[in-house]
Every structure is written in C-alpha cells, then in structure tokens.
C-alpha positions in Angstrom: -0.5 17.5 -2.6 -3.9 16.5 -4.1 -2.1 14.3 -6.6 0.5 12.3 -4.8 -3.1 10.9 -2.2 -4.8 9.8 -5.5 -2.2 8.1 -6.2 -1.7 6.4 -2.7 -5.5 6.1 -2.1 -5.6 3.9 -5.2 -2.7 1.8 -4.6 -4.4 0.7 -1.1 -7.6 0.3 -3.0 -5.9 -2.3 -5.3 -4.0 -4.1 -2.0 -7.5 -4.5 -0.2 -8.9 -7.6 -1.2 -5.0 -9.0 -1.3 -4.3 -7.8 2.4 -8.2 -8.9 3.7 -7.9 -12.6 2.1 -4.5 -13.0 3.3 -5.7 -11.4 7.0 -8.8 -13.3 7.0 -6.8 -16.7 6.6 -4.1 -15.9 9.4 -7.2 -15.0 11.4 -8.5 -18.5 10.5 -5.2 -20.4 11.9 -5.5 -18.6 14.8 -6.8 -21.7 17.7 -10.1 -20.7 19.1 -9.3 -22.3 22.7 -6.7 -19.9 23.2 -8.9 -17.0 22.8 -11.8 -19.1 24.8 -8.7 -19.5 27.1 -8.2 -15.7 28.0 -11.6 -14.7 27.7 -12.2 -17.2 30.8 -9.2 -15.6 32.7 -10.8 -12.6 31.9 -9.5 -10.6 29.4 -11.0 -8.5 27.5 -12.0 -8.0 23.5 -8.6 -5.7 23.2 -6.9 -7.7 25.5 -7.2 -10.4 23.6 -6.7 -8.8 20.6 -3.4 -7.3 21.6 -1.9 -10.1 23.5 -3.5 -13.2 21.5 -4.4 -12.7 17.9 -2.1 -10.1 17.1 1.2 -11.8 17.8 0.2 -14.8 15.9 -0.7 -12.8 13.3 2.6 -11.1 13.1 4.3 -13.8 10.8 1.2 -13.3 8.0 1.4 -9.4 8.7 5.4 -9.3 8.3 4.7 -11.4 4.8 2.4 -9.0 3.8 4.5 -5.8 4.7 7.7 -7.4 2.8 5.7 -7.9 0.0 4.2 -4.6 -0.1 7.3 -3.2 0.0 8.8 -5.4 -2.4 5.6 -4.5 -5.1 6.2 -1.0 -3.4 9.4 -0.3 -5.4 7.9 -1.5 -9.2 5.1 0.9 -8.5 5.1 2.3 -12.7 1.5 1.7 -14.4 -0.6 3.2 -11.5 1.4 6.5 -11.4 2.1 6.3 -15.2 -2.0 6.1 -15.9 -3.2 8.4 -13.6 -0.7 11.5 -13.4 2.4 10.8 -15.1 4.2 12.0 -12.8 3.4 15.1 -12.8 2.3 17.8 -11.7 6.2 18.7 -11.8 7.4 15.4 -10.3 5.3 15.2 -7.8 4.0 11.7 -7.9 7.2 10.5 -10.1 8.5 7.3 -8.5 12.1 5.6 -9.0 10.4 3.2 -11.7 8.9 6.3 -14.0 11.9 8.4 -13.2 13.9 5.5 -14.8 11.2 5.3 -17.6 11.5 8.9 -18.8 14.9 9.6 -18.6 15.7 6.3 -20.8 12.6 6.7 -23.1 11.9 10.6 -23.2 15.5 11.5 -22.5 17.2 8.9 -24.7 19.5 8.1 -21.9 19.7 4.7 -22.0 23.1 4.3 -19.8 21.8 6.2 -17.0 18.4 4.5 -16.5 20.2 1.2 -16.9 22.4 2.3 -13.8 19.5 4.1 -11.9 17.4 0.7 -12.5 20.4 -1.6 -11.1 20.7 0.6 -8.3 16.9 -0.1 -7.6 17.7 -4.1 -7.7 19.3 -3.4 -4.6 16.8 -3.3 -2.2 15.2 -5.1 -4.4 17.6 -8.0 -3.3 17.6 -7.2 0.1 13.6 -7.2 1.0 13.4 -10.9 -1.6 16.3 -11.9 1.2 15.0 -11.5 3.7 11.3 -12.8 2.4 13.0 -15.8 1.7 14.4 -16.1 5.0 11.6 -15.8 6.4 9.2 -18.0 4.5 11.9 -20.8 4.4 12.9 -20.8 8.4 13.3 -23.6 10.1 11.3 -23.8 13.3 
C-alpha cells in the first residue's frame, strides 16, 4: 500500500534530526579509552561497535524507542494532512479514528471511550519512561 509508506516514510523523515542529535550526544559520552582499549586488544571496527559503543548506547536508544512509541500513538496531523485516512482506512490511525467518529459521526461518547482506552498504553510506556529516566544507579 503506496499510501500507508508515505505516510511512514514521512514520519521517520520528521524523527531524523531528533534521533541523529540525540545519537550523536550518546556517541559523545561514550569514553574514548575504552574504544582505544579494544582496538589495542585487537578488535575490530564492528567488534567494537557491537561489544563497546552499542551497549552504552542502549540507555539513549531505549529513551528514544519509548518516546517514539509514546509520540507513536498521537500520530493525527501527519496522517490527517496527507491522506485522511483514506484510501478506505488504510492509513487511519487510533487518533483519526477517534477524530472522525466524534467529529464526522457525532459520536461523542464513543470517541471519548475509544480515546480513554488509548490513555492506557499511554500510561504504561510514560511508566515506564519514568522509571527509567529516574533510576537510581
């Protein structure tokens, strides 16, 4: 469905500079003697990168994905310019679905309960952001 990837294709275009900024500065914290360090016992460029960088990158990469996810579920004005959902329903997402049945459909009671039923995970993925932002080491 040509639709639904334009839609997708713009939504990473818009998290690029977010995702490379916030990449680039866990790449930053990163200590250079601990690459220097396996690069003298021999490892190589993707053994370094697999067994050094990328595990202390995983705090700033599991940030990123639970805020993704988080933004993920809001997802309305991209969808909303671009396609309306349509063609059919094919790009609809939880937060236009809610729009048109309360504003197109007048029911007002059911998007209410459809949109309380998206605070849910809502709740669960701010949780556990939380969590993990605020941990004590």
């Amino acid at each position: 469905n040509l639709a639904f990837a334009v839609v997708v294709m713009a939504d990473v275009w818009g998290w690029i500079p977010f995702l490379t900024l916030v990449l680039i500065g866990g790449l930053a914290s990163v200590p250079r003697d601990t690459i220097e360090a396996a690069q003298v016992d021999g490892a190589s460029g993707w053994r370094v990168l697999r067994d050094v960088t990328l595990p202390q990158l995983g705090p700033v990469l599991a940030v990123v994905i639970i805020l993704k996810s988080i933004f993920s579920l809001k997802t309305f004005d991209q969808v909303f310019m671009l396609t309306n959902g349509g063609p059919g329903t094919a790009t609809q997402t939880l937060s236009h679905y809610i729009y048109f049945n309360g504003m197109k459909y007048g029911q007002i009671g059911y998007s209410a309960a459809v949109a309380w039923l998206m605070v849910i995970p809502m709740i669960f993925l701010t949780y556990a952001y939380a969590k993990f932002v605020f941990r004590k080491d």
